[in-house]
C-alpha positions in Angstrom: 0.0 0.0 0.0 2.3 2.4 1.2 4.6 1.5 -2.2 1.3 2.2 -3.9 0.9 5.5 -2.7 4.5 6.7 -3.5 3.5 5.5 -6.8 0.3 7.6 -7.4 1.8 10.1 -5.6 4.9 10.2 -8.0 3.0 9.9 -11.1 0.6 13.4 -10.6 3.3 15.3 -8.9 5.6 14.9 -11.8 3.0 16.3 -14.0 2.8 19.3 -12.1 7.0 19.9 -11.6 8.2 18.5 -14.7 8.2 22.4 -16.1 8.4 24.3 -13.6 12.2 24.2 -12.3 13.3 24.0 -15.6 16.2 26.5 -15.6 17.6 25.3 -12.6 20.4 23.5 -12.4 21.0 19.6 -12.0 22.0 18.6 -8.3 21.1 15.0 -8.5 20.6 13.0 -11.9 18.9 10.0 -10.7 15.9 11.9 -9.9 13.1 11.3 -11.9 12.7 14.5 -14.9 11.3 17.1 -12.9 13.8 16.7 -10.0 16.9 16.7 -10.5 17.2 20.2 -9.5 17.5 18.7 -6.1 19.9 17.2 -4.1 17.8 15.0 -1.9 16.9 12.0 -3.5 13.4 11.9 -4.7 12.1 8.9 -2.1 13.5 11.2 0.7 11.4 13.8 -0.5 8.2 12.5 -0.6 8.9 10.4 3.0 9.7 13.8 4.1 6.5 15.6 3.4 3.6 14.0 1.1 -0.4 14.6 1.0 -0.6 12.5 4.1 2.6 13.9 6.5 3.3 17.3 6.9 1.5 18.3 3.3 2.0 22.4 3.8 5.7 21.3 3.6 6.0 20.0 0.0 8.9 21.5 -0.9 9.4 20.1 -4.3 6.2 20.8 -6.1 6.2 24.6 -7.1 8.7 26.8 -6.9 9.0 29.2 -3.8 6.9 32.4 -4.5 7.8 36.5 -3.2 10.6 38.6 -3.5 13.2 36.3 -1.7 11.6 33.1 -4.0 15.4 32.9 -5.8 17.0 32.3 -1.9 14.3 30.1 -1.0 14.3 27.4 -4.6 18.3 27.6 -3.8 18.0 26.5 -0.1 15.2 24.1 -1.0 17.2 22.5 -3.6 20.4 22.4 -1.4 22.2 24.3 -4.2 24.8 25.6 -1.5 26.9 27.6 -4.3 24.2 29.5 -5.3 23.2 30.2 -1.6 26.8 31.3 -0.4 27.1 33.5 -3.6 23.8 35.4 -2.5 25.0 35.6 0.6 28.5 37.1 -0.4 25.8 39.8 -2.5 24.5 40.6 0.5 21.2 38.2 1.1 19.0 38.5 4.6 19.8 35.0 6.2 16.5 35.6 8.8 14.2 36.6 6.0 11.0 34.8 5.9 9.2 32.4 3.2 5.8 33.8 3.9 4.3 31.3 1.7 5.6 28.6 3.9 4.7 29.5 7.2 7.2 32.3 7.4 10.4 30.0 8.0 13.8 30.7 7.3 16.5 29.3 5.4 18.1 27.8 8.5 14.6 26.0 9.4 13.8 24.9 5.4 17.6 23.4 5.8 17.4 21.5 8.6 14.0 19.8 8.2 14.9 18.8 4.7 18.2 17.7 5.9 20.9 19.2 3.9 24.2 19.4 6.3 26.2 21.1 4.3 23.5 24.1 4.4 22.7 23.6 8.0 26.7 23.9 8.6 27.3 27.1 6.4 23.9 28.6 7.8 25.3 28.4 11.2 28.7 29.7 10.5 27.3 32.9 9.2 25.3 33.4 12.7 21.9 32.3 11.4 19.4 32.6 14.1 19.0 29.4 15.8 15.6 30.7 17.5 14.4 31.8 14.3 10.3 31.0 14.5 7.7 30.5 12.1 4.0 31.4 12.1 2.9 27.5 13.0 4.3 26.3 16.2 8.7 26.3 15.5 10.3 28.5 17.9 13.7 27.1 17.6 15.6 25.3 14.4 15.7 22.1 16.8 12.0 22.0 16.6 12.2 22.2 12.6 14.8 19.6 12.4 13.0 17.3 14.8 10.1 17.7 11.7 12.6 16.3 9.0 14.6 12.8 9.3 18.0 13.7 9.4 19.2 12.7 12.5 22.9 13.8 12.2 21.1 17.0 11.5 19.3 17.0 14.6 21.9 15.9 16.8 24.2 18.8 15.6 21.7 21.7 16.2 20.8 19.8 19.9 24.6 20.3 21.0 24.3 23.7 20.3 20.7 24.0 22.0 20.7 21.6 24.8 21.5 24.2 27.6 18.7 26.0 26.1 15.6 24.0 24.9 13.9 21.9 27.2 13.0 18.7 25.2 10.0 18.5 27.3 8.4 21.3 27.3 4.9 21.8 26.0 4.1 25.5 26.8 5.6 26.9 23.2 3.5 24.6 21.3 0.0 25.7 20.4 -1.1 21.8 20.9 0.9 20.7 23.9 3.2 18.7 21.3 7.3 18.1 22.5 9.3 17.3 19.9 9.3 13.8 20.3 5.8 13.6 20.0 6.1 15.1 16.6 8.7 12.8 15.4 6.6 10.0 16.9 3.9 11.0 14.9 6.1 12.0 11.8 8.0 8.7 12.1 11.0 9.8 12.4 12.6 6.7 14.3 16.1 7.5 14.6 15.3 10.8 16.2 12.6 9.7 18.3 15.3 7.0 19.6 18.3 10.1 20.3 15.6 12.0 22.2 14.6 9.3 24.1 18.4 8.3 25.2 18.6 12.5 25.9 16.2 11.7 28.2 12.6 12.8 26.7 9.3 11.8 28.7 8.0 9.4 26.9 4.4 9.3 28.1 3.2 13.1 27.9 0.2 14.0 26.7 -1.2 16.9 24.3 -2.7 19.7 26.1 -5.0 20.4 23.4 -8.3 20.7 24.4 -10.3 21.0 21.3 -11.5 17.7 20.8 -11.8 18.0 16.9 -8.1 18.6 16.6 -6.2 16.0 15.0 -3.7 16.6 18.1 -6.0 16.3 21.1 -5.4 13.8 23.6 -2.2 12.6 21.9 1.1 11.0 23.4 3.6 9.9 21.3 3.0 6.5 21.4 -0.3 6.9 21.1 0.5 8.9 17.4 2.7 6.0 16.7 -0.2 3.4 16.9 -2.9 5.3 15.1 -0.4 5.7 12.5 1.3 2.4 12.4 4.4 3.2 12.7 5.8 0.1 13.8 9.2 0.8 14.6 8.6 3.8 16.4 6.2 1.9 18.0 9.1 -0.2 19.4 11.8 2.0 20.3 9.0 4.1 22.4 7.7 0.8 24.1 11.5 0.0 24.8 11.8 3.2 26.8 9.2 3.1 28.7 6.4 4.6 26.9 2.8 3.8 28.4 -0.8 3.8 26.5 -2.2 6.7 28.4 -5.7 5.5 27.4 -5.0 2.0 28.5 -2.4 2.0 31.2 -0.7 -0.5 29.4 2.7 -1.1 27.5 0.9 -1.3 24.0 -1.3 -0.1 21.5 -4.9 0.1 22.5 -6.1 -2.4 18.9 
């Protein structure tokens, strides 16, 4: 099923992109036509964001849009020669891609998981508390959205004095960051946060009942979602149905 998806997926998104990016250069060659503008491989794309996870973060399907929309296709595409050239002319590193939620070019880097950028971005002082208009207040948050873990564990040596892992007050749903990854399946992260010593078994403090967020934990996203391994490293560490009491999912 899930092989089925990427495939019907694949097939109408490269109708809509195999035109649109077509001056840019070539990053990566064994992407399908329509792609290869980008570094990340193709199936890392779409298990990034896709109409099912994180759909408002489709990076790939159109090109950025606004007056910075040149900064934005570079970062997105992980072209890092373009992006230190604009920066040598003089580029805003904390400018915002309004279209996307207002993030910056540090948060687009590290949830898409380009280290290179992430590196450079932080060398030239990017703003490591740089927030968007959803619920990132902190690059850690937006890196804890992607897959990269290598990523992730970079930024949280720089943060970890900082950001408490376990803090729900600066999300609008009561979500930590492993509950996101939990729910985003992002295994290997969910596994370092765990071992940094993330709760486990706290719960969303959402109280609208029609949001897809309320009475959450993150192994409770895990299950609903199926994601198996997840599902395992969680239940390793101590994670807890809240809804059962038990040391499983509740089906």
């Amino acid at each position: 099923m899930k092989n089925l998806l990427k495939k019907t997926f694949f097939i109408s998104a490269l109708c809509i992109t195999s035109s649109v990016f077509a001056q840019s250069a070539v990053l990566n060659s064994d992407n399908p036509e329509g792609y290869q503008q980008f570094k990340i491989d193709y199936e890392e794309m779409i298990e990034l964001a896709n109409p099912n996870r994180l759909s408002w973060r489709m990076f790939y399907t159109a090109p950025s849009e606004g007056p910075d929309a040149a900064w934005f296709d570079a970062v997105k595409q992980g072209n890092l020669d373009v992006v230190k050239q604009m920066v040598k002319d003089g580029q805003n590193l904390e400018t915002k891609d309004e279209a996307s939620l207002g993030q910056t070019a540090l948060g687009w880097a590290a949830f898409i998981g380009y280290e290179d950028m992430v590196d450079y971005l932080i060398e030239q002082n990017a703003d490591l508390f740089a927030t968007d208009s959803g619920d990132v207040t902190n690059v850690l948050k937006s890196a804890g959205l992607g897959k990269n873990v290598d990523v992730f564990e970079k930024i949280y040596d720089r943060l970890k004095d900082k950001v408490d892992l376990n803090d729900q007050k600066n999300d609008r749903q009561g979500e930590t960051i492993l509950i996101v990854a939990s729910s985003n399946d992002r295994q290997d992260i969910v596994e370092f946060l765990l071992e940094q010593g993330a709760d486990p078994n706290l719960v969303t403090t959402i109280e609208d009942k029609d949001d897809g967020a309320y009475d959450q934990s993150a192994l409770s996203f895990a299950c609903d979602k199926g994601n198996a391994s997840t599902i395992k490293t969680l239940l390793e560490h101590g994670a807890v149905n809240h809804r059962t009491g038990k040391a499983a999912c509740d089906y």
